[in-house]
C-alpha positions in Angstrom: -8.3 -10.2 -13.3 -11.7 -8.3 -14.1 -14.5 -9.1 -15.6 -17.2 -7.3 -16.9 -20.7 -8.4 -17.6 -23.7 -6.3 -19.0 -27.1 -7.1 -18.5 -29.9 -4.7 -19.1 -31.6 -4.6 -15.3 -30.7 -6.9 -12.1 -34.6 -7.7 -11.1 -35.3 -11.1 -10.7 -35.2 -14.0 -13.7 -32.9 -16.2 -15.3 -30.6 -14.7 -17.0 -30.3 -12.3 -13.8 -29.8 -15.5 -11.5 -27.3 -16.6 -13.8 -25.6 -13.7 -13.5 -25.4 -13.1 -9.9 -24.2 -16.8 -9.2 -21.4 -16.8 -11.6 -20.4 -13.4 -10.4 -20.2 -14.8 -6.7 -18.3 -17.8 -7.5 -15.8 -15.4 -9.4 -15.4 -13.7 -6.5 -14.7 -16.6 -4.3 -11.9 -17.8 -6.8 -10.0 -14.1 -6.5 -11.2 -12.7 -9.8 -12.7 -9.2 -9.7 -16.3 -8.9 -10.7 -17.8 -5.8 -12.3 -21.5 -5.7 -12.9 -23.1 -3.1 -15.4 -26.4 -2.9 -15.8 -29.6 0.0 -14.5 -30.0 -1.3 -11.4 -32.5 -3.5 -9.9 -33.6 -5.8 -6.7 -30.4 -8.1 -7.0 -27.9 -5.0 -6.8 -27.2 -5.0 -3.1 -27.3 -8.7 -3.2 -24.0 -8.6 -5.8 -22.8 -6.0 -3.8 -23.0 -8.2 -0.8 -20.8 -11.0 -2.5 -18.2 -9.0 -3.3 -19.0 -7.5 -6.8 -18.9 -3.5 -8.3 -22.0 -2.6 -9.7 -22.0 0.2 -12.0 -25.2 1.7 -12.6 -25.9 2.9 -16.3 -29.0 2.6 -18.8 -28.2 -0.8 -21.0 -31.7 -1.5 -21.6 -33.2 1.7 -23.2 -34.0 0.9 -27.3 -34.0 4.5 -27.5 -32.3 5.6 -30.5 -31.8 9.3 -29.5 -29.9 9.0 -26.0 -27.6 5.5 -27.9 -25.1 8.0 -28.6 -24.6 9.5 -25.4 -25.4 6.2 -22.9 -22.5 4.4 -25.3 -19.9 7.2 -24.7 -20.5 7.3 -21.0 -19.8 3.1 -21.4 -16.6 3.7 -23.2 -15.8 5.9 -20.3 -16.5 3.7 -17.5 -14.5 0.8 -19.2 -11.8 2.8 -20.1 -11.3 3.3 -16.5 -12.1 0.0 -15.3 -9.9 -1.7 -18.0 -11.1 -5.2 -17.8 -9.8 -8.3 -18.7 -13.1 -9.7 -20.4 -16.8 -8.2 -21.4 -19.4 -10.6 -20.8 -22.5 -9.4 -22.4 -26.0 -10.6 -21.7 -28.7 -9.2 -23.8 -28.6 -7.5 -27.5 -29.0 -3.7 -26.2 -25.7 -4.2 -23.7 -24.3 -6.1 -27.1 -24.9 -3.2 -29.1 -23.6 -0.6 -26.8 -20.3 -3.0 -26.2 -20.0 -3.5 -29.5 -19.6 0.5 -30.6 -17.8 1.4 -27.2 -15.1 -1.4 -27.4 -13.9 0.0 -31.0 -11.1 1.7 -29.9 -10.7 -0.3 -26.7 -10.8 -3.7 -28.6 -11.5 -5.6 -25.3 -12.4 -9.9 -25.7 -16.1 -10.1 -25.8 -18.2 -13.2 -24.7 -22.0 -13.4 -25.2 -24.4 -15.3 -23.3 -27.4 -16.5 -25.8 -29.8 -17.3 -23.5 -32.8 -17.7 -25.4 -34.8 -18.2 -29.0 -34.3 -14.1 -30.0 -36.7 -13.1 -33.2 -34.0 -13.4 -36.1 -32.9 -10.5 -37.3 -30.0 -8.2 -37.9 -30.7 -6.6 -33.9 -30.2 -10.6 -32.8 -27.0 -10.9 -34.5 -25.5 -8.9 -32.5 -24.7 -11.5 -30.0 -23.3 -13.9 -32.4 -20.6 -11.3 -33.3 -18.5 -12.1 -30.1 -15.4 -13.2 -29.7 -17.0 -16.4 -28.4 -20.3 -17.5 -28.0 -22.0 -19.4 -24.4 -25.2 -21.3 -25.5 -27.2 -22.4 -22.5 -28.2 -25.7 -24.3 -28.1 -27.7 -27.5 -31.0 -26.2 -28.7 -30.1 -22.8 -28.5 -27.0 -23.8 -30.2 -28.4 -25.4 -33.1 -30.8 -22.2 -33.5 -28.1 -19.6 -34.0 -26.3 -21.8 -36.4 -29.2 -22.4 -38.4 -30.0 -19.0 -38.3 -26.6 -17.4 -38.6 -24.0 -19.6 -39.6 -22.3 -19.5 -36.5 -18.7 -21.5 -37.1 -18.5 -24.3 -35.0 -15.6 -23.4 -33.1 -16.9 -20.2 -31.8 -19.7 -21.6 -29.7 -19.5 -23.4 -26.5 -22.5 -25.2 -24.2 -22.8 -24.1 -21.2 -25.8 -25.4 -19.5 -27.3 -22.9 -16.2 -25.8 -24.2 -13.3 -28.1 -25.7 -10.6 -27.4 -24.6 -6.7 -26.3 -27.8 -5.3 -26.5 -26.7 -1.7 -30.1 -24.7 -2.0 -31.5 -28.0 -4.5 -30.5 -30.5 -2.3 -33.1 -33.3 -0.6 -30.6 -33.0 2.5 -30.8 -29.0 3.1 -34.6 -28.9 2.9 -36.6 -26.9 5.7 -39.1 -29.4 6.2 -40.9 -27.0 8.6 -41.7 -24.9 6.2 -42.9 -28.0 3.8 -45.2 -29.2 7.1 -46.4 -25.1 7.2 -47.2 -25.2 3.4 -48.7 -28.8 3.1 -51.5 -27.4 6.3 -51.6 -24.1 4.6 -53.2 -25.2 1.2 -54.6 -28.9 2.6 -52.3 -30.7 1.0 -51.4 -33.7 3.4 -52.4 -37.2 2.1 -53.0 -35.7 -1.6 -51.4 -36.1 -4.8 -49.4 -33.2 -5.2 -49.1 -32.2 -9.0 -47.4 -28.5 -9.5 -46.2 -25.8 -12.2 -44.2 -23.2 -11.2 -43.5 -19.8 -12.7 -44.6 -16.4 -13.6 -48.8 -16.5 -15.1 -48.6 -16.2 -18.5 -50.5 -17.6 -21.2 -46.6 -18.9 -22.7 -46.9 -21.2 -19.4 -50.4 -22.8 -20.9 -51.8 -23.0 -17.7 -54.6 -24.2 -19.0 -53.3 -27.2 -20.5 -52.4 -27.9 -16.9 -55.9 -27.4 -15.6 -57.4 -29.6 -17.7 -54.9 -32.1 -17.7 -55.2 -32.2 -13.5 -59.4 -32.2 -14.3 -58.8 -35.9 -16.0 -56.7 -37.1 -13.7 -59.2 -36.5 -11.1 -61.7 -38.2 -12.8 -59.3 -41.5 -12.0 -57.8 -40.0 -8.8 -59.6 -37.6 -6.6 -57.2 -37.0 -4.3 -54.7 -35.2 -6.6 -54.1 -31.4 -6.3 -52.6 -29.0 -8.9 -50.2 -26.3 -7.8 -49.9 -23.0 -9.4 -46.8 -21.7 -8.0 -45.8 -17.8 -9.3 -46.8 -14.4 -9.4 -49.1 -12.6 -11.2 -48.0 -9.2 -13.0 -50.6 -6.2 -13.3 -51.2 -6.3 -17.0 -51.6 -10.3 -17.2 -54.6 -10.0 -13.9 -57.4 -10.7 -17.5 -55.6 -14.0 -17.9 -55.4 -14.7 -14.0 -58.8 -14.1 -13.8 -59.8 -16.5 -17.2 -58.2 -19.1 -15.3 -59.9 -18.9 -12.0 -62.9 -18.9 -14.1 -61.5 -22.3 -15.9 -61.2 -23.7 -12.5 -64.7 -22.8 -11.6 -66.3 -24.1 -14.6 -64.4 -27.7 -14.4 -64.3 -28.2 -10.9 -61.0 -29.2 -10.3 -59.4 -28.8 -7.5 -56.2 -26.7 -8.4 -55.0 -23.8 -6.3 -52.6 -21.1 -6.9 -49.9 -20.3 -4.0 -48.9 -16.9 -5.3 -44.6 -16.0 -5.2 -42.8 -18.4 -3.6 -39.4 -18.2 -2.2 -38.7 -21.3 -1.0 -39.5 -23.4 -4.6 -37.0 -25.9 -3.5 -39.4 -27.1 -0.8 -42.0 -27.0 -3.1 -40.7 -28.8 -6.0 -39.3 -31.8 -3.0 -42.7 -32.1 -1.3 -44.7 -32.3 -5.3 -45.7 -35.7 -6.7 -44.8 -34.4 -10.6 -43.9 -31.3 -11.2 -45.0 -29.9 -15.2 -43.2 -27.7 -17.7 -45.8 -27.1 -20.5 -44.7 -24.3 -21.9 -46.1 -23.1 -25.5 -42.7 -21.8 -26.6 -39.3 -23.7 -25.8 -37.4 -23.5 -22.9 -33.8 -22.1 -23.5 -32.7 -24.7 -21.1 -35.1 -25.3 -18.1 -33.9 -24.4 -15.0 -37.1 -25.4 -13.0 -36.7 -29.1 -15.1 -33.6 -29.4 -13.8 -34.3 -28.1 -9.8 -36.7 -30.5 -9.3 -35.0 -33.2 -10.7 -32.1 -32.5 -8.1 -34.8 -32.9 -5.5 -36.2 -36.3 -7.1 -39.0 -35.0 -8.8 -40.2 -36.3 -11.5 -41.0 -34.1 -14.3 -43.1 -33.9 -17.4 -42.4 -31.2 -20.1 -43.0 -30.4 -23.5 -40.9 -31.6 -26.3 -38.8 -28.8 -27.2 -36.3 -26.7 -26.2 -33.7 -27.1 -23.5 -35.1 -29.9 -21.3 -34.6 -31.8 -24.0 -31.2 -32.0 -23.1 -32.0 -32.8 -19.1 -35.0 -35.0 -19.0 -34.5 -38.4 -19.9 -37.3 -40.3 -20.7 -38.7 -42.9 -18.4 -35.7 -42.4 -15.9 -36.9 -39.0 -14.2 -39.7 -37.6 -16.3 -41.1 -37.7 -19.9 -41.9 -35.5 -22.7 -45.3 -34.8 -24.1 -47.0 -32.6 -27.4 -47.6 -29.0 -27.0 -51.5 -28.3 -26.0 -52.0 -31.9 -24.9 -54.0 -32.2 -21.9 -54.8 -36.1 -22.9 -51.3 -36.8 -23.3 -50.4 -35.1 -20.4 -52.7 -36.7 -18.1 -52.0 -39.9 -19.1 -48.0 -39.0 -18.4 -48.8 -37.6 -15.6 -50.3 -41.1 -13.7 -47.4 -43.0 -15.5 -44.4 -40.4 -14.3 -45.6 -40.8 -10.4 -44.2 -44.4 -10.4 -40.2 -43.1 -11.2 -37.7 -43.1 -8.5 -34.4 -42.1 -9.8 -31.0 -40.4 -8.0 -31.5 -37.0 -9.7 -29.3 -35.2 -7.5 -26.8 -37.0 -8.4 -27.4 -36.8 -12.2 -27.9 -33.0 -11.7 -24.8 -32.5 -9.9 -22.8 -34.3 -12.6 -24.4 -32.6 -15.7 -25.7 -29.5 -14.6 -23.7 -27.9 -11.6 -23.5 -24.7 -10.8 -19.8 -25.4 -10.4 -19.3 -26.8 -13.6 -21.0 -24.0 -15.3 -18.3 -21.6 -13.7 -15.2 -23.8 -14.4 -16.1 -23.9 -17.9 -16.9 -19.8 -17.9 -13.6 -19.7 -16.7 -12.0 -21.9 -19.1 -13.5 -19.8 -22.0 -11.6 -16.8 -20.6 -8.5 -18.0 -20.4 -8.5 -18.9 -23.5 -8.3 -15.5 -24.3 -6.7 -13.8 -21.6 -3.7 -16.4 -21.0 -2.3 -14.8 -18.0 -5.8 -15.9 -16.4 -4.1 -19.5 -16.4 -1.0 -18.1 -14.5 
């Protein structure tokens, strides 16, 4: 059977990671797996695993060329005559939406995040059936559109059991890393992620700048890249550094996070705007971790409190420093919790589920 799913680019990111992963493991189970989207760093790596990409501009807002770019879709599913259309983002929505007219094809959406409310969002609660990537995001859209009960389904992200395992672990690379940026015999407190002022980096600063006062010995890690037009910000927050003397370091792009989140301490999500579920929650966890995040969003739905992490205020370095010295005392099994709750596995058997429902010769 073939299924289709439409994402605007294939660069690196969630949604992106969510798609590549689920497309692999449909592969493995004899489906076929068509990818449409214009292109990016993760298309030879489909490729690679056994999925058609089909390169086509699904991300252009440009009213002018919609026309054209959504007859040239009609076209390529015409040919490929799939089973199901999977679609990822509201400009792939759209175009599905006017191409499939005559073909009349089962669509599924994927809402993977708090969209702005408005008739260009709705567009993804217009599906056949809807895939919410946490209770959260769920109770958003039905607040906001009235979504019926029955059409929506929660689907958390799946977590990579065999990469987010304690047991798989290159600890050469973790003994490389820990002489690299001094970290041996320290308290190892880290964020990871893209720098941007949603991550409130500098709640994290000054949150790691009281807990020094107590602990001296504790290090914060900034783990992620830093885009060209966010280098003011990067640059604000060396100077924050400076100024409070704290001893936090940033580690650029890494790919190995696993390792990084397994050799942390605590490792902190305090994002200013909700998570739509909270992947990197959820990866450390697996790796015993303990993590700290703010209240709202998707890791509400993965952290539980005083087990294997807490949650604290938005903007609260006290709060979060005083979490912080608390959550290093939790031992917990979270790779065990993870792979029961949040596995990439179960994520694809219940994708699959979904689209039989539709398509009952899938179940044959």
């Amino acid at each position: 059977m073939k299924i289709v799913q439409l994402l605007p680019e294939f660069n690196e990111g969630g949604v992106e990671r969510g798609v590549l992963e689920l497309s692999r493991e449909l592969v493995k189970k004899g489906f076929e797996s068509i990818i449409i989207s214009n292109g990016g760093k993760l298309v030879n790596v489909a490729k690679s695993e056994g999925a058609l990409h089909v390169k086509l501009d699904v991300c252009s807002k440009n009213p002018f060329s919609a026309p054209w770019r959504i007859y040239k879709l009609y076209k390529i599913l015409q040919k490929i005559n799939p089973d199901i259309l999977h679609v990822r983002s509201r400009i792939p929505a759209w175009m599905v939406f006017f191409a499939n007219k005559c073909l009349k094809k089962t669509v599924i959406s994927t809402v993977h995040g708090f969209n702005s409310v408005s008739f260009y969002s709705s567009i993804m609660t217009s599906a056949n059936h809807i895939i919410c990537v946490s209770g959260a995001i769920k109770e958003y859209i039905q607040q906001h559109y009235n979504t019926l009960e029955n059409k929506i389904t929660i689907i958390p992200r799946g977590i990579d059991l065999e990469k987010f395992n304690p047991q798989n672990v290159d600890k050469q690379f973790i003994q490389e890393f820990k002489n690299k940026f001094d970290l041996h015999d320290k308290f190892i407190v880290t964020t990871v992620g893209r720098i941007t002022q949603l991550k409130d980096l500098e709640t994290f600063i000054h949150a790691i700048a009281l807990v020094q006062q107590e602990n001296p010995n504790v290090i914060g890690l900034i783990v992620g890249g830093v885009r060209d037009d966010k280098q003011n910000y990067f640059k604000s927050l060396q100077e924050l550094i400076k100024s409070l003397d704290v001893n936090v370091v940033f580690t650029g792009s890494q790919e190995k996070v696993a390792e990084i989140y397994f050799l942390s301490d605590v490792v902190i999500s305090a994002s200013k705007k909700p998570e739509s579920f909270g992947r990197s929650v959820a990866e450390a966890i697996a790796l015993g971790t303990p993590v700290i995040a703010t209240n709202h969003g998707g890791v509400k739905d993965i952290i539980k409190e005083g087990i294997n992490g807490y949650l604290v205020s938005i903007q609260s370095p006290n709060e979060l420093h005083n979490q912080i010295l608390i959550t290093k005392k939790l031992k917990f099994d979270g790779f065990d919790y993870i792979a029961t709750n949040f596995s990439l596995e179960q994520m694809v058997e219940k994708t699959i589920k979904i689209y039989k429902t539709f398509i009952p010769k899938l179940g044959e």
